[in-house]
N, C-alpha and C positions, 0 to 999 in steps of 0.2 A: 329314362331317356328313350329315345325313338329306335326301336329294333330293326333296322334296316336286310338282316339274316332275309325275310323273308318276302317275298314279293306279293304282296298284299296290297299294297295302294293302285289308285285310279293312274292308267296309264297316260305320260303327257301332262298332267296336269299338277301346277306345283302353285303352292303362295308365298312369298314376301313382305315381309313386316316392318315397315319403317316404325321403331317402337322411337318414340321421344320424349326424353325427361327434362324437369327444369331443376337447376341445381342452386338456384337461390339467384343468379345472374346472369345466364348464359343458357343457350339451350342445344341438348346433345342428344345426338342417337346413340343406338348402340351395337356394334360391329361385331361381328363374329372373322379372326383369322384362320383359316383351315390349317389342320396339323402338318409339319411337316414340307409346308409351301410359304410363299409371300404374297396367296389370295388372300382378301379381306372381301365377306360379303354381309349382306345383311340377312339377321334370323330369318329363316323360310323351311320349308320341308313338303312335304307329298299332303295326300289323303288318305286314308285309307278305305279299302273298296265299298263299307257299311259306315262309314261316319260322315256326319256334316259339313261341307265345307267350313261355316263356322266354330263348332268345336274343333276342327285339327290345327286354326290356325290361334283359337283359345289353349289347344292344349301343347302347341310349340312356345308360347309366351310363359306360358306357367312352368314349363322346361326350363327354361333358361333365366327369369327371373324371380319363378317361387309363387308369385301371383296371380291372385284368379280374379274376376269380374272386371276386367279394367276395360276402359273407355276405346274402345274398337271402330271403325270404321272402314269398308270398302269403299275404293278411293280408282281406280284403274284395272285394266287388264292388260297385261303386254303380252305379243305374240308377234312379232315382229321375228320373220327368216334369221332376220343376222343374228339373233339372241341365243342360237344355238353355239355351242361351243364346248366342244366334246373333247378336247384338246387338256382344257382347263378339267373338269369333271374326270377324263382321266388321271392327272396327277393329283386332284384329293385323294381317289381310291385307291392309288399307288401307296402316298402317303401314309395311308392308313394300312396299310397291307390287305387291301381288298380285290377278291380276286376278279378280275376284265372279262370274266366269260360269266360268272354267277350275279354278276350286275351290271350287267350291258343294260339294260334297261335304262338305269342311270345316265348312261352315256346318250340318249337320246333328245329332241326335241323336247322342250317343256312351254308350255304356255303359263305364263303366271298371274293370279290373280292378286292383286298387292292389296294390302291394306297399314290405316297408319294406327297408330295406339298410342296413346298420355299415362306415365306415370310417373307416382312420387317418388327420383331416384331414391330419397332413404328408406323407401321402404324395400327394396330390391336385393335379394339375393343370389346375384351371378353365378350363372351355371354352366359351362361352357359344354355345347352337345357331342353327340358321339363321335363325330367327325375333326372337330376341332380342339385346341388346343389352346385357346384364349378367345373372352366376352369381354366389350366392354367397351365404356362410354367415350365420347369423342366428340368434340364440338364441330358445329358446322365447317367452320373454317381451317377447321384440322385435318380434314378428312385425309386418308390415304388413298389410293388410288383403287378402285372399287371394281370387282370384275363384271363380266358382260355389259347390263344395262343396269348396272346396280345405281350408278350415279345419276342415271337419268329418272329412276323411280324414286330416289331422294327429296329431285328436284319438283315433284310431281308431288309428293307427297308435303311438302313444304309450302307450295304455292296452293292447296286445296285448304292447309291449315290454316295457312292465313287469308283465305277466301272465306270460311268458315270461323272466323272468330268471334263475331257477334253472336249469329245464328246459332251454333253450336255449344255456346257459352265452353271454350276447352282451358276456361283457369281454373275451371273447379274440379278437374283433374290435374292440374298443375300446382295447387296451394292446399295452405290448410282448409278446414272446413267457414274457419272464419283468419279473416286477412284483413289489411291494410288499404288504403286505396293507393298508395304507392306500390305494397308489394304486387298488386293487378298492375300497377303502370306496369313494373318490370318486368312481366310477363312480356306484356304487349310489345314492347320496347325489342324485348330478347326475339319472339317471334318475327316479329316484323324487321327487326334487323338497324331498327331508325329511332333517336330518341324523339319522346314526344311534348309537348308544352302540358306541365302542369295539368295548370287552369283549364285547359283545353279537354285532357284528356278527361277530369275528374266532369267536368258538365258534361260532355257528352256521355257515359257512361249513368250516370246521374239519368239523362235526357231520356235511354232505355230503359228505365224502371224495372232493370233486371238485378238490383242490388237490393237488397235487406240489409238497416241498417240498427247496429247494437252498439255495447257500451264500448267505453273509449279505454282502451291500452293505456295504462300506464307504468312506468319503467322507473320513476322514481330521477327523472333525468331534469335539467332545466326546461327543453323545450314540450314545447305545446303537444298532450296526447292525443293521437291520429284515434278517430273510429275506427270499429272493425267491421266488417261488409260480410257477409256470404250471399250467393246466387240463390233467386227464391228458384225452389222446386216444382215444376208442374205436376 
């Protein structure tokens, strides 16, 4: 976990990680509540003064869900005046019994640089960080009341995914390595938030030529065994 004792990270400058999983039907992120309070934010943390932006925010996900190499993206930068809120920052460190004079620092302006990340929730092992007191996943429409601009960088983060859903191919961080052309609808469905027609969906995807297509599922059931598809690899 992140050793906060020491004031080692880049001053001002913090990230935000909208991580989101698909759970077979629905699609969640996942919230971190700080100890001792009724904030709920999403996973982020500092730099540190010799590390990459990309590895600190690689090695906050692996903190909190066990996993490494997953599907990353910078997506925003927020720095907006009002995002400061020292009020809040003070009662996590209260919370925690940290002392107001040995991490004032903390209590200052942060600029953040957000990004969003795709995992397979079963493969995830919750970790909840040093400040907090509970991790864990939460569907869009569940959400709880999210502090500062956490709720706006959800939204940002959401409307980039589904801008990005062709382009990006991000079911094949969502599913097995081979799937259904249903279980891809249900992504799509889950993401976007809207069912889709069939027939519709399965041709245009078809129409992309971003499917490789193999042997057919069979379940041993009456009806007709669906192929299985995986996303060709560049």
């Amino acid at each position: 976990m992140t050793d906060f004792s020491k004031n080692e990270f880049l001053p001002h400058i913090a990230y935000d990680s909208v991580i989101f999983g698909f759970s077979g039907k629905s699609l969640k992120i996942l919230l971190m509540r700080y100890r001792n309070t009724d904030l709920y934010a999403l996973p982020g943390g500092f730099v540190g003064q010799d590390e990459d932006l990309q590895a600190a925010v690689e090695r906050g996900i692996e903190e909190r869900t066990g996993l490494q190499s997953v599907f990353l993206e910078q997506f925003h930068t927020f720095g907006a005046a009002q995002r400061h809120d020292a009020a809040a920052m003070q009662q996590i460190l209260e919370g925690n019994g940290f002392s107001l004079t040995k991490f004032a620092w903390m209590l200052k302006r942060f600029i953040s640089i957000s990004y969003y990340a795709l995992l397979h929730i079963e493969n995830v092992t919750l970790r909840p960080d040093t400040l907090c007191d509970s991790i864990d996943w939460y569907s869009l429409d569940e959400l709880p009341p999210l502090m500062m601009d956490h709720a706006e960088i959800v939204h940002m983060a959401l409307r980039t995914l589904r801008n990005n859903l062709d382009r990006k191919l991000v079911g094949v961080e969502l599913l097995p390595e081979k799937f259904t052309m249903r279980e891809l609808q249900e992504v799509y469905e889950a993401i976007l938030g809207t069912p889709l027609r069939r027939t519709t969906f399965q041709r245009k995807m078809l129409s992309l030529e971003l499917l490789e297509r193999h042997e057919k599922r069979f379940t041993g059931q009456a009806h007709k065994a669906p192929y299985l598809y995986s996303f060709k690899r560049q």
